[in-house]
C-alpha positions in Angstrom: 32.3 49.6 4.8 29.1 49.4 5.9 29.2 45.4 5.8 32.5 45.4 8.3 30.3 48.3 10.5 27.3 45.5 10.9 29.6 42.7 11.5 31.2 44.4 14.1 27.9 45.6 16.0 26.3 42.1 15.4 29.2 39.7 15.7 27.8 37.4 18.6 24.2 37.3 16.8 26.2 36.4 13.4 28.4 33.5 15.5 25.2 32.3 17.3 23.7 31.9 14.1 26.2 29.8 11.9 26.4 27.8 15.1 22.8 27.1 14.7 23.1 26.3 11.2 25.8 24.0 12.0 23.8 22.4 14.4 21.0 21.7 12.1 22.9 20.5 9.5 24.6 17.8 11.7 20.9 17.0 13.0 19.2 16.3 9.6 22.2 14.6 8.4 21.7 11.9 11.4 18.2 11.8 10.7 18.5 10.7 7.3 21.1 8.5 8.3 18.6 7.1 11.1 21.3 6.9 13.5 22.2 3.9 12.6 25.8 2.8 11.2 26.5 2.7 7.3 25.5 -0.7 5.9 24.3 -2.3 8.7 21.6 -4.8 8.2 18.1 -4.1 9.4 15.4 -6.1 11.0 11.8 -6.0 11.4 11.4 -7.6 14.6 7.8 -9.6 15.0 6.5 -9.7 18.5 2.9 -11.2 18.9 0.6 -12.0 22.2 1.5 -15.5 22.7 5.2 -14.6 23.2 6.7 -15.3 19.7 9.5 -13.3 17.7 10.0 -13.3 14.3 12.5 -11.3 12.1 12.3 -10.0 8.7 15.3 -8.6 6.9 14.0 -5.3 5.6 16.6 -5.9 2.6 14.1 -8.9 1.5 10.9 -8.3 0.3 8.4 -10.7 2.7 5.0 -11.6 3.9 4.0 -13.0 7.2 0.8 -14.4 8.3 0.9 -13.7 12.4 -2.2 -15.9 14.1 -2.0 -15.6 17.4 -4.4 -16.7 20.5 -5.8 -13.1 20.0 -6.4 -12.3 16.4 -4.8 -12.2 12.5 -2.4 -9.9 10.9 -0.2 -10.0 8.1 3.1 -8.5 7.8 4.7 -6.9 4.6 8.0 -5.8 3.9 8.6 -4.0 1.0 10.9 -1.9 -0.8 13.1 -1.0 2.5 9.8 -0.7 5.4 8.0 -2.6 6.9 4.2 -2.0 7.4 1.0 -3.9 9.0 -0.9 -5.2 5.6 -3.9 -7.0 7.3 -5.8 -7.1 10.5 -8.9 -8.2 11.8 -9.0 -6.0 15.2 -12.2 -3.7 15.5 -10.4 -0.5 15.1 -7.7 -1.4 12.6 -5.6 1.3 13.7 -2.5 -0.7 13.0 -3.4 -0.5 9.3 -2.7 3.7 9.2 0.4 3.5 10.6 3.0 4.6 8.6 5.8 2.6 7.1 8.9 2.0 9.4 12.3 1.5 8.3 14.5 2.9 11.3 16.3 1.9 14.1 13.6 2.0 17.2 10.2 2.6 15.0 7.5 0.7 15.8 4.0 -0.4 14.7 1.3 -1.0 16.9 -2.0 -3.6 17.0 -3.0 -2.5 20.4 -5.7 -5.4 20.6 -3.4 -8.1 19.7 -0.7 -7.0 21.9 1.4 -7.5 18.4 3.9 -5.2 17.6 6.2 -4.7 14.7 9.6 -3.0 15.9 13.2 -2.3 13.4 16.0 -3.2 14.6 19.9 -3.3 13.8 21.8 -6.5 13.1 23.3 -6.5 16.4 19.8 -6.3 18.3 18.5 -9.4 15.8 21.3 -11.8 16.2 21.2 -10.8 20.4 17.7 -11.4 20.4 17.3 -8.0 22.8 16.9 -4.6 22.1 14.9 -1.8 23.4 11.8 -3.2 22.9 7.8 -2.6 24.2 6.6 -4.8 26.9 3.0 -6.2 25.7 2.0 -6.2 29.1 2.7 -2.2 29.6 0.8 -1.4 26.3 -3.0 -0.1 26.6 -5.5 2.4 25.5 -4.8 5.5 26.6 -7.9 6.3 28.6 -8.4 2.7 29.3 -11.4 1.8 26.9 -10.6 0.5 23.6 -14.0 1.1 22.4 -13.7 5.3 23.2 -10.4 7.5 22.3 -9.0 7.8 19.2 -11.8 6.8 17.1 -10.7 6.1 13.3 -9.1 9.2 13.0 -5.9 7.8 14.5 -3.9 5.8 17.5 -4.6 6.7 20.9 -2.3 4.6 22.8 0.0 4.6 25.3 3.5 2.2 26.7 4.2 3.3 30.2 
């Protein structure tokens, strides 16, 4: 009886909150599924200063060596994600990124102007996507020898 009583009194707050719960469950499932459709392919897609793309099946285990007018880095892809391996920029910020492995994730070498980026089968065989323009990326105060520090990326794409 006294169940009944408190759903009565509280019936919007209980609604409101399954809708919630609904609501979060839908969300974290299409996080995990990282938006992106089941089984399609994805791509690491290369960009470096000097205006070259390269693409990497994340389903494929690779290396690539990126030498560019601007610096080195090396590319790995590995179990699924794709991360920067090697760099010889001052900071090395590039090298704490994290992994990537979804749709629209991106690392960074802010002094090359090199960025890694994943994208779906449809964006690597187009040759487009949503993508970073080298030319829009900088520190975010302006001074790549102030900012962040080594404690992490301070950098912005306007």
């Amino acid at each position: 009886m006294g169940a009944l009583r408190f759903l009565r009194r509280n019936a919007a707050t209980v609604v409101a909150g399954l809708l919630s719960l609904v609501a979060l469950v839908a969300s974290v499932a299409f996080v995990i599924a990282g938006g992106a459709q089941p089984g399609t392919r994805l791509y690491a897609r290369v960009h470096d200063a000097d205006g070259r793309e390269w693409y990497l099946p994340l389903d494929e285990d690779a290396t690539l060596v990126v030498d560019s007018s601007l610096g080195h880095n090396v590319i790995r892809v590995s179990g699924g994600q794709v991360r920067m391996a090697e760099a010889d920029c001052p900071k090395q910020s590039c090298l704490a990124q994290a992994p990537v492995s979804q749709p629209s994730q991106q690392i960074i070498c802010l002094p090359h102007k090199l960025w890694v980026e994943v994208v779906g089968a449809d964006d690597a065989a187009a040759g487009e996507g949503a993508s970073a323009d080298a030319s829009r990326v900088r520190w975010a105060d302006g001074d790549p020898g102030s900012g962040a520090g080594s404690s992490g990326v301070d950098v912005v794409a306007s």
